[in-house]
C-alpha positions as CSV (number, residue, x, y, z in Angstrom):
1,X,113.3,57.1,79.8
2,X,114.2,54.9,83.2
3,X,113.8,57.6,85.6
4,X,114.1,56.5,89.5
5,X,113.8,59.2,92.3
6,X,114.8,58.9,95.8
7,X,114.8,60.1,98.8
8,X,112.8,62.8,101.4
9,X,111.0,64.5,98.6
10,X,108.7,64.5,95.6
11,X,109.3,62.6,92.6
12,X,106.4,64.4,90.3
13,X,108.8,66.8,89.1
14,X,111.1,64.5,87.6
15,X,108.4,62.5,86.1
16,X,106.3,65.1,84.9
17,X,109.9,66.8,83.3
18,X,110.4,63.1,82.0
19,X,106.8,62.8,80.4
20,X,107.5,66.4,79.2
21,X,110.6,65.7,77.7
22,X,109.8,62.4,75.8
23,X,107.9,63.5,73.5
24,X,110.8,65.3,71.8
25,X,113.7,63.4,73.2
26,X,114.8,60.3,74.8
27,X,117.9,59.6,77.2
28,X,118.9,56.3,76.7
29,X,120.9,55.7,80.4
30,X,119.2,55.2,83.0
31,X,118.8,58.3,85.2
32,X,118.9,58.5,89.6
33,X,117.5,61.1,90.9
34,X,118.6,61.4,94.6
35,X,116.5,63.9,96.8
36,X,118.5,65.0,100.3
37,X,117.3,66.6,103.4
38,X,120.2,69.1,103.7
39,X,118.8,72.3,102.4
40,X,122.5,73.1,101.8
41,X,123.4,70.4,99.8
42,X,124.4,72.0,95.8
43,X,122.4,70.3,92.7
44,X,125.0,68.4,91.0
45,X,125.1,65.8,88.1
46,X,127.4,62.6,87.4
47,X,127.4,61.0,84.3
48,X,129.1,57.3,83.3
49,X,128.8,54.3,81.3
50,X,125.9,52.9,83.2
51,X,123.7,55.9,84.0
52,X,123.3,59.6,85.5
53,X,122.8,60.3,88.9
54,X,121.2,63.9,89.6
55,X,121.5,65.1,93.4
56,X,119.8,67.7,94.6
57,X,118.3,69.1,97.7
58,X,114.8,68.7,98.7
59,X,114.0,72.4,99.3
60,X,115.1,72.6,95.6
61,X,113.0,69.5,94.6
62,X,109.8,71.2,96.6
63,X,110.7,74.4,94.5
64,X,108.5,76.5,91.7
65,X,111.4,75.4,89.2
66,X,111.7,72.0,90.1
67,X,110.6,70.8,86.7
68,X,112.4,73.2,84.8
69,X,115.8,72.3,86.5
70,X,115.3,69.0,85.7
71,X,114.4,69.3,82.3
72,X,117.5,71.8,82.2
73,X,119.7,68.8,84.0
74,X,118.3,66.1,81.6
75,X,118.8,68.2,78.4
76,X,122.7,68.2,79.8
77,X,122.5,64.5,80.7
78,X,121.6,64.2,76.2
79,X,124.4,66.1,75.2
80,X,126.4,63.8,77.5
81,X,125.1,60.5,75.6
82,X,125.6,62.4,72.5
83,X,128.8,63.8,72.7
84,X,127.6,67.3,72.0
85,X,130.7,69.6,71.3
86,X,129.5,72.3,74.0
87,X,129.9,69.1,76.2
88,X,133.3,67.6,75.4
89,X,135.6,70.4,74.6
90,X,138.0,71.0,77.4
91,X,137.7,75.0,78.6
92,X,141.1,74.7,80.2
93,X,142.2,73.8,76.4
94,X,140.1,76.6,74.7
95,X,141.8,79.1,77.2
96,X,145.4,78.1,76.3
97,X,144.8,78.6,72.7
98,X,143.0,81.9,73.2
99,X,145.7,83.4,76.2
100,X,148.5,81.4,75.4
101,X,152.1,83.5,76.6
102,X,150.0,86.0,78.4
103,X,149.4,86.9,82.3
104,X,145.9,86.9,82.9
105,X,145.0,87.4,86.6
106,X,143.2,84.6,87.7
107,X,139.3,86.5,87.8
108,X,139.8,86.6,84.4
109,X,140.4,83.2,84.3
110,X,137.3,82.5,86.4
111,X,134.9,84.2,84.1
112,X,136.1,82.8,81.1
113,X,134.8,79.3,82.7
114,X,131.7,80.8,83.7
115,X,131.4,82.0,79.3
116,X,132.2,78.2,78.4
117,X,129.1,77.2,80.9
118,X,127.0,79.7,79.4
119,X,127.7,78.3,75.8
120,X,126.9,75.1,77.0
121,X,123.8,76.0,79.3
122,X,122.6,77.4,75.7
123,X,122.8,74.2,73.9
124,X,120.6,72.8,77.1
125,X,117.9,75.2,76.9
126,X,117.7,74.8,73.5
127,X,116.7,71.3,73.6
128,X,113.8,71.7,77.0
129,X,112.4,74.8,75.9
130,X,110.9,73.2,73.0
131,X,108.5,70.9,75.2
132,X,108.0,73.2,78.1
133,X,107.5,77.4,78.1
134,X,110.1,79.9,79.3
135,X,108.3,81.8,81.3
136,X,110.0,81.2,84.6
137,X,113.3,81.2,83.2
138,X,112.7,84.5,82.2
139,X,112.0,85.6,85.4
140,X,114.8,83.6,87.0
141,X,117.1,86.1,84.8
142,X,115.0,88.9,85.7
143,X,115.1,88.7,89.5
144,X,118.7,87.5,89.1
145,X,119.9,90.6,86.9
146,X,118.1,92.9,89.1
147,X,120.0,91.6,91.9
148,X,123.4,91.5,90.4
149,X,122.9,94.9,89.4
150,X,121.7,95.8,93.0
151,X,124.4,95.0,95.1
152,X,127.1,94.0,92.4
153,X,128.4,90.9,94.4
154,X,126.1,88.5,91.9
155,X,129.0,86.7,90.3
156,X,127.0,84.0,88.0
157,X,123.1,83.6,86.2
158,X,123.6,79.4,85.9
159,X,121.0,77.7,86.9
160,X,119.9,77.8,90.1
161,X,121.6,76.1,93.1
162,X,120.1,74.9,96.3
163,X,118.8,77.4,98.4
164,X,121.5,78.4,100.9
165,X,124.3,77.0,99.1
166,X,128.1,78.6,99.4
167,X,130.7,77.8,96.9
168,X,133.2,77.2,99.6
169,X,136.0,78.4,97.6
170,X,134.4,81.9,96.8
171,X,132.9,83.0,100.6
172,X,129.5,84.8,100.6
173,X,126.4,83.6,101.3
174,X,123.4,82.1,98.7
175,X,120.8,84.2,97.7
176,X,117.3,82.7,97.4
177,X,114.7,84.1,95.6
178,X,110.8,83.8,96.0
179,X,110.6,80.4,94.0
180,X,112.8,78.7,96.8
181,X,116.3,78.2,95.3
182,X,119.3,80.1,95.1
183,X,119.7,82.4,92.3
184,X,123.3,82.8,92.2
185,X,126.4,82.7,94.0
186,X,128.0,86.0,95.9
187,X,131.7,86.9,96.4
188,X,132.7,89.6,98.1
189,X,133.0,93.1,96.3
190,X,131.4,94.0,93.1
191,X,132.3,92.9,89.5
192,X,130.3,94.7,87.1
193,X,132.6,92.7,84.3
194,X,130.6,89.4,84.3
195,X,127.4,91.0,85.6
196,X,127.6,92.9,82.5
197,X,128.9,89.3,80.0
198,X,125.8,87.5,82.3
199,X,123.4,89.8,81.3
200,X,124.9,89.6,77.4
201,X,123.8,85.9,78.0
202,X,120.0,86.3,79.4
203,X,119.1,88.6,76.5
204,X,120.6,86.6,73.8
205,X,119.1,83.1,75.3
206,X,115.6,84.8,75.4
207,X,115.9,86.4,72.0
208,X,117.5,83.1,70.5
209,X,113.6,81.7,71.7
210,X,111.6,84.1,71.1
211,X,110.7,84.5,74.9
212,X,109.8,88.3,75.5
213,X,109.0,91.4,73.9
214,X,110.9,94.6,73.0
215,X,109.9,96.2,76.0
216,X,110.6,93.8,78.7
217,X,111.9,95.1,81.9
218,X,115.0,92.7,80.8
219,X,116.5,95.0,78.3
220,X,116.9,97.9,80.7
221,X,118.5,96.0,83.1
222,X,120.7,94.4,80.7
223,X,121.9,97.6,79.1
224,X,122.1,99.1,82.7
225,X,124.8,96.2,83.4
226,X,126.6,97.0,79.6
227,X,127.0,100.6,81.2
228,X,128.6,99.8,84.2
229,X,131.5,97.8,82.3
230,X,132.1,99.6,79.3
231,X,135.1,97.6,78.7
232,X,132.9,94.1,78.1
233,X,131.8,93.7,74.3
234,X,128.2,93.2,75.4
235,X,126.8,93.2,72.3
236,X,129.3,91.0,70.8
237,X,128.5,88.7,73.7
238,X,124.5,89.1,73.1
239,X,125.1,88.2,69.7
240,X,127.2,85.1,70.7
241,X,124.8,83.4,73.0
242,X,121.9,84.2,70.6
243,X,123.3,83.1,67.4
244,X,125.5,79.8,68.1
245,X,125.2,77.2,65.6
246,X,122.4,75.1,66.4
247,X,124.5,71.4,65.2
248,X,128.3,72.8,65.2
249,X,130.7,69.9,64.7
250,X,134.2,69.8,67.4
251,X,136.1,72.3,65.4
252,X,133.8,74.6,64.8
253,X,132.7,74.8,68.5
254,X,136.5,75.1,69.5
255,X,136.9,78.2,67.2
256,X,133.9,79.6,68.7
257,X,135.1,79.1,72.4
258,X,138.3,80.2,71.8
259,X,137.3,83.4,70.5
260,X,135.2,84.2,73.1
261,X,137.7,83.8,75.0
262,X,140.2,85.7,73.8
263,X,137.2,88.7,73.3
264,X,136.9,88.7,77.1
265,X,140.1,88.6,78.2
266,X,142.6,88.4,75.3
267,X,143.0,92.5,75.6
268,X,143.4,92.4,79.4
269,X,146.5,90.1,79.8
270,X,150.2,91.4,79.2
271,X,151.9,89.2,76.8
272,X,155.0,87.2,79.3
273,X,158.6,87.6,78.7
């Protein structure tokens, strides 16, 4: 892997996550990594013919999860190269076939992106967390479920974002955790609805691997969510995100999407005149 970091920070997490990751995978584009000063500046990725370009901010780069977000980031940047179905299929597509001719207010329409990034957040972590443990990506769910549950303005459990950083289209302000980076975004006013799909997602990732026992503070938390939105299929979510096919072909992966979907918010829209 061509690996080349830049910038105002250190480059040993993205080549100790690049060592890490070679021995079970290879990215065959060259990869820029491009370190900034502005603590508010959100991770993103590019991808194209010649290459991936990873920003991110150097108080995330200096973080305790550096590694682990890039070897999160560089698991996406395969899928790319590979044209992994998680990775291709168009949400806006899957929502039309699952909520076609109904009204679905536009929250709705919000989470059902945030499912579709969960799906494909699945398929990344399946790929790093078999060269690297899962330990402090369990308790990046933890803290983060704890605090959604908390104060009920926790919108998202993606991977973390810079520490400070705002989603200028959804106000609030980033909440950063002990490791140094943001563990989610806020919006104003509770919504136990996704809290309660998100936490569907951390229990299914870490029982897909095998990550913690029966007993982990996770599952109370995570059934403490399901009870606050009794209307959200939790454990048909749980299910879901622990048991996707590991190598689904296009079709397959569109019927999945679609469904969950239409599970979330199929029942919620009125049909249109």
């Amino acid at each position: 892997m061509n690996v080349q970091v830049h910038g105002p920070g250190p480059a040993e997490p993205f080549l100790g996550a690049r060592d890490l990751f070679e021995t079970e995978r290879d990215i065959e584009r060259p990869v820029t990594i491009n370190i900034v000063a502005d603590p508010d500046e959100r991770t993103r990725v590019s991808h194209t013919d010649e290459g991936h370009r990873l920003t991110i901010s150097r108080q995330a780069a200096t973080s305790a999860m550096a590694r682990e977000l890039a070897l999160h980031e560089y698991a996406h940047m395969l899928h790319n190269e590979f044209n992994h179905p998680s990775h291709t299929q168009s949400t806006e597509e899957a929502i039309f076939l699952a909520l076609a001719g109904r009204t679905v207010e536009q929250r709705k329409l919000t989470h059902c992106h945030q499912i579709a990034n969960h799906m494909k957040d699945i398929y990344a972590d399946d790929v790093w967390l078999a060269v690297a443990p899962g330990d402090k990506l369990v308790a990046f769910l933890e803290s983060s479920l704890a605090a959604a549950l908390a104060d009920h303005s926790r919108s998202s459990l993606t991977w973390p974002q810079p520490a400070g950083s705002v989603d200028p289209t959804e106000g609030g302000s980033g909440v950063t955790d002990e490791s140094g980076v943001s563990t989610a975004r806020r919006r104003p006013g509770a919504d136990p609805e996704i809290t309660a799909v998100n936490a569907a997602f951390a229990l299914g990732l870490v029982e897909r691997h095998g990550l913690v026992e029966e007993d982990h503070r996770l599952y109370d938390l995570a059934h403490a969510a399901a009870a606050d939105a009794p209307g959200v299929e939790f454990e048909s979510f749980r299910r879901l995100f622990r048991s996707l096919s590991a190598d689904p072909d296009t079709s397959e992966y569109r019927k999945v999407l679609v469904e969950a979907t239409r599970t979330y918010a199929g029942d919620s829209g009125q049909a249109a005149d």
